[in-house]
C-alpha positions in Angstrom: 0.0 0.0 0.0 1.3 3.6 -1.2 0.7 6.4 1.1 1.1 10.0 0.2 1.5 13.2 2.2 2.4 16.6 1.9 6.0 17.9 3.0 4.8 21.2 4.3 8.8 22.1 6.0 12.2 20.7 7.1 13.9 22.1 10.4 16.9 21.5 12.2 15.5 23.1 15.1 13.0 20.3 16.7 10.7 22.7 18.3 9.6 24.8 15.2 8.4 21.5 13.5 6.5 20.5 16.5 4.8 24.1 16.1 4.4 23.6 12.9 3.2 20.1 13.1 0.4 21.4 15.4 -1.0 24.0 13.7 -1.3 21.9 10.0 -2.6 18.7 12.2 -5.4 21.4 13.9 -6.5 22.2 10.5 -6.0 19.1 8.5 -6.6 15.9 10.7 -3.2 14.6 10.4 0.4 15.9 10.7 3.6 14.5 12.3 7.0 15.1 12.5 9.8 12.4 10.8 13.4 13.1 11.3 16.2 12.4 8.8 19.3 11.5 10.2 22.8 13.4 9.4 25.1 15.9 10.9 22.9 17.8 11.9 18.8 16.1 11.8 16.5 17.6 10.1 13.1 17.6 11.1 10.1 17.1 8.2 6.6 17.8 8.7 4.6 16.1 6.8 0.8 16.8 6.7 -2.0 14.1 5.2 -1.9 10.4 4.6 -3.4 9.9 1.0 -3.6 6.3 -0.5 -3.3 8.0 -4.0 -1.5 10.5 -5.2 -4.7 12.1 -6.6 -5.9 12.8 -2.9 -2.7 14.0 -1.9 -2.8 16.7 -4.7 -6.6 17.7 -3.6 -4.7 18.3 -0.1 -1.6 20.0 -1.8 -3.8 22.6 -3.3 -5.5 23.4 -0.2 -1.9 24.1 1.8 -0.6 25.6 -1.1 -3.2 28.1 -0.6 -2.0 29.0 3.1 1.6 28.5 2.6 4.2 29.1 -0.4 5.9 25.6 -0.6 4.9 22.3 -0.3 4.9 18.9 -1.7 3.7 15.6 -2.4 6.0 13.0 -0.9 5.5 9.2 -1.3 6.0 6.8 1.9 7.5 3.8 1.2 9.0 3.6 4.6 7.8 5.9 6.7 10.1 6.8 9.4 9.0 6.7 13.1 7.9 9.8 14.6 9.9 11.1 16.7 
């Protein structure tokens, strides 16, 4: 099974994706934070979980409107949350 969200920002500073995190999750139903390891972590938020990537476009389109970047991302493996 394929699941799709929206990368809505990528932080190295822990705390400002956990803001983040809340306020998309508030609005949308569904956020959380996934870190990628290196020197240093970053922290994605990631916003949505879509089983097609038509759904996850409908969602794109409706962050895009509230925020300047964002996009679809595809979940193979999900990381844990952290």
């Amino acid at each position: 099974e394929n699941i799709f969200s929206v990368q809505i920002g990528a932080f190295r500073d822990k705390d400002r994706a956990e803001r983040l995190r809340l306020e998309y999750e508030r609005q949308f139903g569904f956020a959380k934070v996934v870190v990628r390891n290196g020197n240093p972590p970053v922290w994605r938020v990631l916003v949505g979980r879509e089983s097609s990537t038509e759904a996850a476009n409908k969602l794109l389109g409706q962050i895009l409107e509230k925020m300047q970047t964002a996009f679809v991302v595809r979940l193979d493996d999900p990381a844990p949350v952290q």
